[in-house]
N, C-alpha and C positions, 0 to 999 in steps of 0.2 A: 504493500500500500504506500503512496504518496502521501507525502505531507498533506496536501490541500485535499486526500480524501481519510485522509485519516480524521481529519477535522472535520471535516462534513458528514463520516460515520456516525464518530463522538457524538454531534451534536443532535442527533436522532439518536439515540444509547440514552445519553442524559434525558430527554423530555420524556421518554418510557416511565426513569426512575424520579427524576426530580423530585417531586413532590414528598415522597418519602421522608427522604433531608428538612423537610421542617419540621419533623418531629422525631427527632433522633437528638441524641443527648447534645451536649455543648461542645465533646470532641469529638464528634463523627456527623459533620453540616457536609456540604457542598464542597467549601473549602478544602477539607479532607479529600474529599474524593477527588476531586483535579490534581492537587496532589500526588496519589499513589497515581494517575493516569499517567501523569507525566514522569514517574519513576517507573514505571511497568513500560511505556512506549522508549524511554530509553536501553530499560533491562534488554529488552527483547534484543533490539539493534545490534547491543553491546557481544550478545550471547548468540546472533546470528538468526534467530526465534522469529524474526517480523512476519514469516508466512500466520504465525498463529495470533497477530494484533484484533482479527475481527473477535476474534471469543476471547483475549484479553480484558478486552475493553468493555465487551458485555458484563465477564464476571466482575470488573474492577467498579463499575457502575452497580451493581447489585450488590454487591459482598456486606456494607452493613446500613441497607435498607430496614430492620428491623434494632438497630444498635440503640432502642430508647431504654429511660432507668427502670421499666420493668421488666424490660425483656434482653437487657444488655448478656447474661446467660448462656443465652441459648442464643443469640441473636444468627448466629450461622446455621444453627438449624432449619429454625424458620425459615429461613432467604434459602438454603438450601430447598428445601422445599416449596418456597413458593417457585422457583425458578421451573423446577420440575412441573409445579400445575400449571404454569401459564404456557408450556413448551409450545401450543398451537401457535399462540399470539406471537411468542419472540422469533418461531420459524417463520412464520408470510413475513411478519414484520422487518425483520436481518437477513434474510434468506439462509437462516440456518438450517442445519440436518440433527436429526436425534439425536447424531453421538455428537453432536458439534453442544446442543442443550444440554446433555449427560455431561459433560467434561466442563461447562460453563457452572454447572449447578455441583460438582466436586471442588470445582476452585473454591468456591464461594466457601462450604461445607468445612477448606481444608487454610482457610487463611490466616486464622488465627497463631496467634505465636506461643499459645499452648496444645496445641497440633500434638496429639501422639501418633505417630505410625507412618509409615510412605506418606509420599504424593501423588495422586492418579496421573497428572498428567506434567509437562512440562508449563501450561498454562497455569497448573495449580503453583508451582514455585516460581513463575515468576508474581502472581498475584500474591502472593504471602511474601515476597522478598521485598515488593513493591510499597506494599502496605508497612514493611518494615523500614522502609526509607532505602535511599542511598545516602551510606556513611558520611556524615558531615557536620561541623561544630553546629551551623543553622537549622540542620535536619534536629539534635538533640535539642532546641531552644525550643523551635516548634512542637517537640512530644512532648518537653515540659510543659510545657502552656497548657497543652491539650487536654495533659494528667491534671494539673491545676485547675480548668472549667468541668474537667469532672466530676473530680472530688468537690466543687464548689455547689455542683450540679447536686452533688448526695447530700447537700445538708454539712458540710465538713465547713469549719470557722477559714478565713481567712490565712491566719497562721499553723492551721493545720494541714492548711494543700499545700502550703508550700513545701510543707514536709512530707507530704504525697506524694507530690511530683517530682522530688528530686528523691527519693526512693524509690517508684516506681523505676524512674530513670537508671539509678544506678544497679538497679535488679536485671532491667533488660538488658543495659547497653556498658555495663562495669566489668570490669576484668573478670568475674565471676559472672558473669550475665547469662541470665537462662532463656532469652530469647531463640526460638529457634525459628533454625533458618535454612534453605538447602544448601546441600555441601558444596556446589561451586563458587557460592557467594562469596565465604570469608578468602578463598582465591581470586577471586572478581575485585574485590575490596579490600585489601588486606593491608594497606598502605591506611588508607582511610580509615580503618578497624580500630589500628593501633591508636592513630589521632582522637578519635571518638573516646576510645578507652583513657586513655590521658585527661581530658577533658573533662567528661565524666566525673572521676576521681577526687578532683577538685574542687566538683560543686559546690555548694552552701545558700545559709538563704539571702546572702549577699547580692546574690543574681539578681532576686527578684528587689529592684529597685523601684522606688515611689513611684515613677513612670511606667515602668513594664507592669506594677498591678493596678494602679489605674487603670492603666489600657483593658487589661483584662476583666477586671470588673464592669467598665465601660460595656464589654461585648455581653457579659450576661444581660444587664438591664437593659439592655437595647434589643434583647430579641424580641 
C-alpha cells in the first residue's frame, strides 16, 4: 500500500470504530489509537510486513474499543468478539476474507502486554508491539501521562497517580520490566531499549511538574 492509500484506508477503518473512543477511559481516546497506527504502519515497513497493513490497521482501530472503567478486564475479549460478530459488515465493508477477520479479531484478542502464550499471526505482534510503543524517552512520557489519567480516571488523589504512573512505568519499561513483547522486537530496538531502561530508572515525581499536571488535569475536565 501507498502512502496516500494507506491514509485513505485509515480513514474509512476509523469512522467504523470512532465513536467507541468517547467512551473509553482517559488513556485509550482517539489519541491513543493514531498512535499505535503510526507505530504499527512503521513496524510493518521496518520488518518488511506492509503486505499485511490492511488487517493491521483494522485490528489496531478495534483493539481497545471496549477499554472503559468497567470493562477495562476483559476489554480484548469483548473487541475480540465483537470483531468476530460483525465479520459480515467489516468483509463488504474492507473487502476482507474470513481468515483475513479471524487473524484481525486474534490481534485484537492477543495485544495486550499480559498476553500469555504465542501469537496467531504476525499481525498479532506487530499490533501488541505497536501498542507497546517504539522505544523512546517521549514514547515513556506519553505512557506516563496515560497511567496518570487512568489512575485519575479510578478515583486515585492526584499525588497518588503520580505514583501510579511512574510505577506502572517502571514495571513495564525498567530493567526488570514484565512487559511482553515478540522476540524480534528487543532486536528491532535494542539501542532504544537500553535508553528507555536508563531513563526509566530515574524517574521521580519531579517529572510531573506544575505544568505537565495542569495540563493533565486540564484534559480530564475538559472531556
Amino acid at each position: 500500500m501507498e502512502a496516500i492509500e494507506i491514509n485513505k484506508f485509515w480513514e474509512q477503518v476509523i469512522a467504523q470504530f470512532r465513536d467507541f473512543y468517547r467512551y473509553t477511559d482517559s488513556a485509550h481516546r482517539i489519541d491513543h489509537i493514531q498512535s499505535v497506527k503510526s507505530n504499527a504502519i512503521r513496524i510493518a515497513y521496518l520488518l518488511g510486513e506492509s503486505k499485511h497493513l490492511k488487517n493491521i490497521l483494522v485490528a489496531v482501530a478495534a483493539h481497545d474499543i471496549f477499554s472503559t472503567k468497567a470493562d477495562r478486564a476483559s476489554h480484548h475479549i469483548k473487541a475480540f468478539n465483537y470483531v468476530l460478530d460483525s465479520a459480515p459488515i467489516l468483509k463488504r465493508r474492507f473487502k476482507l476474507t474470513c481468515d483475513d477477520v479471524t487473524e484481525i479479531a486474534y490481534a485484537v484478542l492477543e495485544h495486550r502486554s499480559s498476553h500469555k502464550g504465542g501469537y496467531n499471526s504476525i499481525v498479532s505482534e506487530i499490533v501488541a508491539a505497536a501498542d507497546r510503543g517504539i522505544p523512546s524517552i517521549d514514547e515513556v512520557k506519553n505512557y506516563m501521562y496515560r497511567s496518570y489519567l487512568y489512575a485519575r480516571d479510578h478515583g486515585k488523589s492526584i499525588t497518588d497517580s503520580k505514583f501510579h504512573a511512574i510505577r506502572h512505568v517502571q514495571e513495564k519499561f525498567g530493567r526488570n520490566g514484565k512487559s511482553r513483547v515478540p522476540e524480534w522486537y528487543e532486536k528491532l530496538f535494542a539501542k532504544e531499549i537500553l535508553e528507555r531502561q536508563e531513563y526509566v530508572e530515574m524517574l521521580s515525581l519531579e517529572h510531573f511538574t506544575f505544568e505537565i499536571t495542569n495540563d493533565l488535569e486540564s484534559r480530564i475536565h475538559n472531556q
